[in-house]
C-alpha positions in Angstrom: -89.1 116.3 -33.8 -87.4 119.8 -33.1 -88.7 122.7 -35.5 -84.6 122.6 -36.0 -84.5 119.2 -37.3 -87.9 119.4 -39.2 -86.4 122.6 -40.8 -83.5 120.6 -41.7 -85.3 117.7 -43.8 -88.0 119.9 -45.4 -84.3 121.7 -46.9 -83.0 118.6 -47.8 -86.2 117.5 -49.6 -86.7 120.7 -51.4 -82.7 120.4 -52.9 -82.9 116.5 -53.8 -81.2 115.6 -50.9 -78.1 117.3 -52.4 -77.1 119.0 -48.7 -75.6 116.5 -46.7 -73.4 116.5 -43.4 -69.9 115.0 -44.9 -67.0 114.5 -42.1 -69.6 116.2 -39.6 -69.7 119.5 -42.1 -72.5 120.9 -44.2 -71.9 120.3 -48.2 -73.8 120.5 -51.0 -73.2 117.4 -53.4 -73.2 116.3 -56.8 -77.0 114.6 -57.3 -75.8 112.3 -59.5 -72.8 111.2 -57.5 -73.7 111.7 -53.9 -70.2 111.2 -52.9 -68.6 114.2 -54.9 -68.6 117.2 -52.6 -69.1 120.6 -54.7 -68.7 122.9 -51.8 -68.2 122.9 -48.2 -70.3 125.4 -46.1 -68.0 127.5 -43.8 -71.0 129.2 -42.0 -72.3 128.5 -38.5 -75.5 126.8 -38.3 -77.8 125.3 -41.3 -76.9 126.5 -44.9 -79.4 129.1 -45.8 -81.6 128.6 -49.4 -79.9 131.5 -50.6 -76.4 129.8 -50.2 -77.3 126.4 -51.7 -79.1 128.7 -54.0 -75.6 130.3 -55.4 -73.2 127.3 -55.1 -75.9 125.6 -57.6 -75.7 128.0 -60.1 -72.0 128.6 -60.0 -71.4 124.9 -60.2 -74.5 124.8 -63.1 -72.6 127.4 -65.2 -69.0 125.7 -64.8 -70.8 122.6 -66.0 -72.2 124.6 -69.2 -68.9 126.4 -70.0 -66.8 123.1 -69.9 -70.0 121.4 -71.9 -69.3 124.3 -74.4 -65.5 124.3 -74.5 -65.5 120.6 -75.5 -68.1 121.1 -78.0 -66.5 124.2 -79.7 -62.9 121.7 -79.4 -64.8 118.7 -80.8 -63.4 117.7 -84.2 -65.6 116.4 -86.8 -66.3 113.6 -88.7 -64.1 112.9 -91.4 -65.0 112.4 -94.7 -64.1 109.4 -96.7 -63.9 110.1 -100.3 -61.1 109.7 -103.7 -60.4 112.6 -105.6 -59.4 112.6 -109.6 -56.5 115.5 -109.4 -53.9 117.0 -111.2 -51.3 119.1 -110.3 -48.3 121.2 -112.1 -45.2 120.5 -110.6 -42.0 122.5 -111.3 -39.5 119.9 -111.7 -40.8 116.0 -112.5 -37.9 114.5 -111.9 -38.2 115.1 -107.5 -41.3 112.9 -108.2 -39.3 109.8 -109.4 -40.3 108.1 -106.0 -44.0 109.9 -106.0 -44.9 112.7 -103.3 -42.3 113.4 -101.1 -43.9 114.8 -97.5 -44.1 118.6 -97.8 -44.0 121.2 -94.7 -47.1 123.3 -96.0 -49.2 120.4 -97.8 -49.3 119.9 -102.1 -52.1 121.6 -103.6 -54.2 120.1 -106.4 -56.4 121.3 -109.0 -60.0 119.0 -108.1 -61.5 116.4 -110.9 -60.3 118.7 -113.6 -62.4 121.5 -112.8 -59.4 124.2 -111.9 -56.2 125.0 -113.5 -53.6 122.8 -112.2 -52.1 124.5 -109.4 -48.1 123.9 -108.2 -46.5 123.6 -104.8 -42.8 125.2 -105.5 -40.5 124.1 -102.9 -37.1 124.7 -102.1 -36.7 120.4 -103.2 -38.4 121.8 -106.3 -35.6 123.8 -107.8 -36.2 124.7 -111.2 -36.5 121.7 -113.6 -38.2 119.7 -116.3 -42.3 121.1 -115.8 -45.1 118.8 -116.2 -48.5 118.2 -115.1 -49.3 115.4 -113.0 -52.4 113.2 -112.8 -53.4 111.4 -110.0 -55.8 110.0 -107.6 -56.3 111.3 -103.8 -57.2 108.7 -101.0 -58.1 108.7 -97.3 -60.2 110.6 -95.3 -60.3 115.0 -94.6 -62.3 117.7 -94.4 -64.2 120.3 -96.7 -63.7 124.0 -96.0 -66.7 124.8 -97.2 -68.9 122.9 -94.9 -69.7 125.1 -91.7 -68.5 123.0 -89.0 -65.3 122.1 -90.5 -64.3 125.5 -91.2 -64.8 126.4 -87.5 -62.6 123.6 -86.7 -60.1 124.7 -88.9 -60.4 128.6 -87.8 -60.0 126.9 -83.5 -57.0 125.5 -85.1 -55.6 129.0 -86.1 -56.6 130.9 -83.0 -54.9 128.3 -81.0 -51.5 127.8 -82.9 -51.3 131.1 -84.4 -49.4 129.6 -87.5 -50.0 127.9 -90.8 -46.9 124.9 -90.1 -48.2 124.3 -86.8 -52.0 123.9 -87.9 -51.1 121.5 -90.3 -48.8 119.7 -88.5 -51.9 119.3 -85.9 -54.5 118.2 -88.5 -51.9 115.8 -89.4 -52.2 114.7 -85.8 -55.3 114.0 -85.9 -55.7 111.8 -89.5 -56.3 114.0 -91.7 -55.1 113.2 -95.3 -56.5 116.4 -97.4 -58.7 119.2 -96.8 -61.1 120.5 -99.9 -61.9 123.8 -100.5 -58.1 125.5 -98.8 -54.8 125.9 -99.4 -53.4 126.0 -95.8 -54.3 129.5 -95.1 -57.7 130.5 -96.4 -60.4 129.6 -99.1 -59.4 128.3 -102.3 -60.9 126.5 -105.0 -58.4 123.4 -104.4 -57.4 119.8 -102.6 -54.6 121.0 -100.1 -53.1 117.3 -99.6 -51.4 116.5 -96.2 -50.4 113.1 -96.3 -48.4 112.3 -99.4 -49.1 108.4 -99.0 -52.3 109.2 -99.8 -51.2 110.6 -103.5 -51.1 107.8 -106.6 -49.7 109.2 -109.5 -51.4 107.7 -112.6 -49.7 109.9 -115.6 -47.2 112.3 -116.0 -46.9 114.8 -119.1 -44.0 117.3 -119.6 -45.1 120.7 -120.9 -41.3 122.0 -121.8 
């Protein structure tokens, strides 16, 4: 054997067999799928150590960066839970067919532990007040748990507005989120999907 070709499988060895002749050119391939070509070698002659050398670590570091992208864009698991709420509205009669579907959400005061908080619209013109007792369904997320938070905050950096985040958490099957009110922190249930609302009393205050 020629000190050429001996050269040639000692390299080969030493990288896996992930340099290979494809078509009749030097490439270095993907060890898990030999036939995926990473790079083509546009030298003369065998590739050198320090070539395969730099093709691996540029490919290694794409591999880590998309690895990371998807985990930062990774949503997480939903929680399953019923809330006991209540909730002030400015005019009970625009709930005489329950929830209607509102642009930024319906906020709700948790188990009875807040004040009731109200979700003025421009549906809600001014009418008879009352507070609203009810029971929240489905599955969301809790702004005060780490990971969900970061989710949310991707949401923000991406959309760059409020409607548009909601819209996209929507999307993606999410009924309520605890802890927010559609911008920020906030001791509250910030409902998104009004089928999710039963109303189980309603007592006028004027």
């Amino acid at each position: 054997m020629k000190i050429s070709e001996l050269l040639e499988v000692t390299i080969d060895k030493i990288l896996d067999e992930t340099l290979k002749k494809v078509n009749g050119h030097w490439a270095l391939v993907s060890r898990k799928n030999p036939r995926k070509v990473l790079q083509y070698y546009q030298g003369s002659g065998h590739p050198s150590k320090a070539w395969v050398s730099k093709v691996e670590r540029r490919v290694h570091s794409f591999s880590e960066d998309q690895d990371s992208t998807a985990q930062d864009s990774a949503m997480p698991r939903l929680i399953s839970k019923s809330w006991r709420v209540t909730h002030m509205s400015s005019n009970l009669d625009s709930l005489a067919n329950g929830f209607e579907r509102r642009k930024l959400g319906i906020s709700f005061a948790r188990d009875g532990r807040e004040k009731p908080y109200s979700s003025p619209t421009v549906q809600d013109a001014a009418g008879r007040r009352g507070i609203v007792k009810a029971k929240v369904y489905g599955s969301g997320l809790d702004y005060n748990t780490q990971s969900h938070k970061d989710f949310i905050e991707r949401l923000y950096d991406k959309y760059n507005s409020d409607v548009l985040v909601i819209d996209a958490l929507r999307n993606l099957g999410v009924d309520w989120v605890s802890g927010w009110n559609g911008i920020g922190h906030s001791n509250e249930l910030h409902v998104l999907n009004p089928n999710k609302i039963h109303i189980v009393s309603i007592t006028p205050i004027d």
